[in-house]
C-alpha positions in Angstrom: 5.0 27.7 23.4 6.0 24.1 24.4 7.6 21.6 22.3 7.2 18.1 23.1 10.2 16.1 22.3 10.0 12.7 21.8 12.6 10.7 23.6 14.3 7.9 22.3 14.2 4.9 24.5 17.2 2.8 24.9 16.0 -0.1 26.7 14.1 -1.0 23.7 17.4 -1.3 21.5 19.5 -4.1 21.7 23.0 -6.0 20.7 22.3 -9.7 20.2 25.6 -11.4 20.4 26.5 -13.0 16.9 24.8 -10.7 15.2 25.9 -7.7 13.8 24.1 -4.4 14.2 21.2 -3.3 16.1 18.0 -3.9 16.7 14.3 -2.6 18.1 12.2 -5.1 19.9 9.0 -4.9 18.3 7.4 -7.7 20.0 7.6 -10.9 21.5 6.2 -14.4 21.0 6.3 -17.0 23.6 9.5 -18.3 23.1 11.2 -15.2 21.7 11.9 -11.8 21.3 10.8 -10.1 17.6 13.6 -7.4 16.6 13.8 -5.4 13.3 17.4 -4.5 12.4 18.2 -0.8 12.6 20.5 -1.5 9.4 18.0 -3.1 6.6 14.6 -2.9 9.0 14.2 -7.5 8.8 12.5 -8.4 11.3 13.0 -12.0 13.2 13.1 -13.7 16.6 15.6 -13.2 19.1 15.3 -16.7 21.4 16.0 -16.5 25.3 19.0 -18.5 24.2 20.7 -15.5 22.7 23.0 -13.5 24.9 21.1 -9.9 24.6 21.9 -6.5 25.9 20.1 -3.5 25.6 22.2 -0.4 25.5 20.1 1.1 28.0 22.4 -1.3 30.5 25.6 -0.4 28.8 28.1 2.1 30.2 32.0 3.5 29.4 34.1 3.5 32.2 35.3 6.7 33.0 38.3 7.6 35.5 35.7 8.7 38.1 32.5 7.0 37.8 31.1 4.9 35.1 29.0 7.3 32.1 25.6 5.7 31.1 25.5 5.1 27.4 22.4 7.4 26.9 25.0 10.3 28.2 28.0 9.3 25.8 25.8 9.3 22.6 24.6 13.0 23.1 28.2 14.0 23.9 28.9 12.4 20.2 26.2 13.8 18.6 26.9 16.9 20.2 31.3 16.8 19.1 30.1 15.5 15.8 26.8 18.2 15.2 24.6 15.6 14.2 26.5 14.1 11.5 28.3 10.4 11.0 31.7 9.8 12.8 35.0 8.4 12.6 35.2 5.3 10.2 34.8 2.0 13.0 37.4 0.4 10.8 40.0 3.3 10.9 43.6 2.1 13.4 42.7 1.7 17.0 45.2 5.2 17.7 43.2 7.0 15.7 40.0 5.8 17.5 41.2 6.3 20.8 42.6 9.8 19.7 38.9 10.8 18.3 37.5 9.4 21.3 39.3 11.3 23.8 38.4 14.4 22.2 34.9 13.7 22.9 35.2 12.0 26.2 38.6 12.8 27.8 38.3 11.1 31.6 37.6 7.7 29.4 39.4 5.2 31.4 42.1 4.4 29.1 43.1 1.0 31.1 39.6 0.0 30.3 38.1 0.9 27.2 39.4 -1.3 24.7 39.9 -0.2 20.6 37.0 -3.1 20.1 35.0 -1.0 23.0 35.3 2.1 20.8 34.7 0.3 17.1 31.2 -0.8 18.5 30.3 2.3 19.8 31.2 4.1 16.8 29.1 1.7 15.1 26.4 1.8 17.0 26.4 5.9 16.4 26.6 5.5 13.2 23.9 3.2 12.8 21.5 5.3 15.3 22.8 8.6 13.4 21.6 6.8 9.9 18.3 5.5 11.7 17.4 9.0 12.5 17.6 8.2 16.2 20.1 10.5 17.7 17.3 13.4 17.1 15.2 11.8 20.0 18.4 11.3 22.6 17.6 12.9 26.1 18.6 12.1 29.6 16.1 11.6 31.4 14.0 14.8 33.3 15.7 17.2 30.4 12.9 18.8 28.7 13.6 21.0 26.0 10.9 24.1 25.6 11.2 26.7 22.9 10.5 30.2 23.2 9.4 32.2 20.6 10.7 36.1 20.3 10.1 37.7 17.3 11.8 35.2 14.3 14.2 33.8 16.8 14.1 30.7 18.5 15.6 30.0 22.1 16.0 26.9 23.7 15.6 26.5 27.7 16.1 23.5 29.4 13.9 22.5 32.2 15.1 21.1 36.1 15.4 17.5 36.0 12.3 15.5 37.4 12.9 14.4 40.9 12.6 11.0 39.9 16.2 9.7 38.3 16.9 6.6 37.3 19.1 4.6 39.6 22.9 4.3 38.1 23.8 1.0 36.7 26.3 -0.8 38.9 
């Protein structure tokens, strides 16, 4: 029996420079953007003047290639089962030690302790948000089979349509 799972969409959270947190466009106006914070659920305008980035844009540098953000967050919620991780504000050795452990081809010349605080922020905050449930790369489907009481979990091909890597 299929199970549609809702995927959570990336491009429609953003950072906005000067601003703490995240937030989800929820619409715009003519002259802005209008964004409810992940952390307390405010809304208000995000002008064009604001430096924004949605983490669908955002990738880690990795010793090979660069890992889209998307694929970094399920590797996290999959080291971490689901639950909160490290403190951001724990020492930058500590960080990078965690961090290794879930991503160990991070470019180390790179990624920056400040790099790793806001991406353990930004887990925590989509883990408290109940977002992390609806992470997928894109063409996974998920379908659960039924035998007997126990469940199993398949994943389908990707689609043939991928999304171009971010350069």
């Amino acid at each position: 029996m299929p199970h549609s799972k809702r995927k959570m969409d990336l491009a429609k959270i953003i950072s906005v420079t000067g601003k703490s947190g995240l937030f989800e466009i929820v619409g715009n106006s003519k002259s802005a953007l209008i964004v409810s914070s992940m952390v307390d659920g405010k809304r208000m305008p995000v002008m064009s003047t604001h430096r924004i980035s949605s983490l669908d844009e955002i990738s880690i540098f990795t010793e090979d290639d660069d890992l889209p953000l998307i694929e970094v967050l399920i590797k996290m919620r999959e080291h971490e089962k689901g639950e909160k991780i490290l403190d951001p504000r724990s020492e930058g050795t500590d960080l990078f030690a965690h961090f290794e452990k879930i991503l160990p081809d991070f470019d180390k010349d790179r990624v920056h302790a400040s790099d790793i605080k806001k991406l353990f922020t930004w887990y925590n905050i989509l883990q408290e948000a109940g977002k992390l449930k609806e992470l997928q790369v894109e063409g996974e489907d998920e379908e659960v089979v039924q035998e007997g009481t126990e469940k199993t979990k398949k994943k389908a091909k990707p689609s043939a349509k991928k999304k171009k890597a971010a350069e």
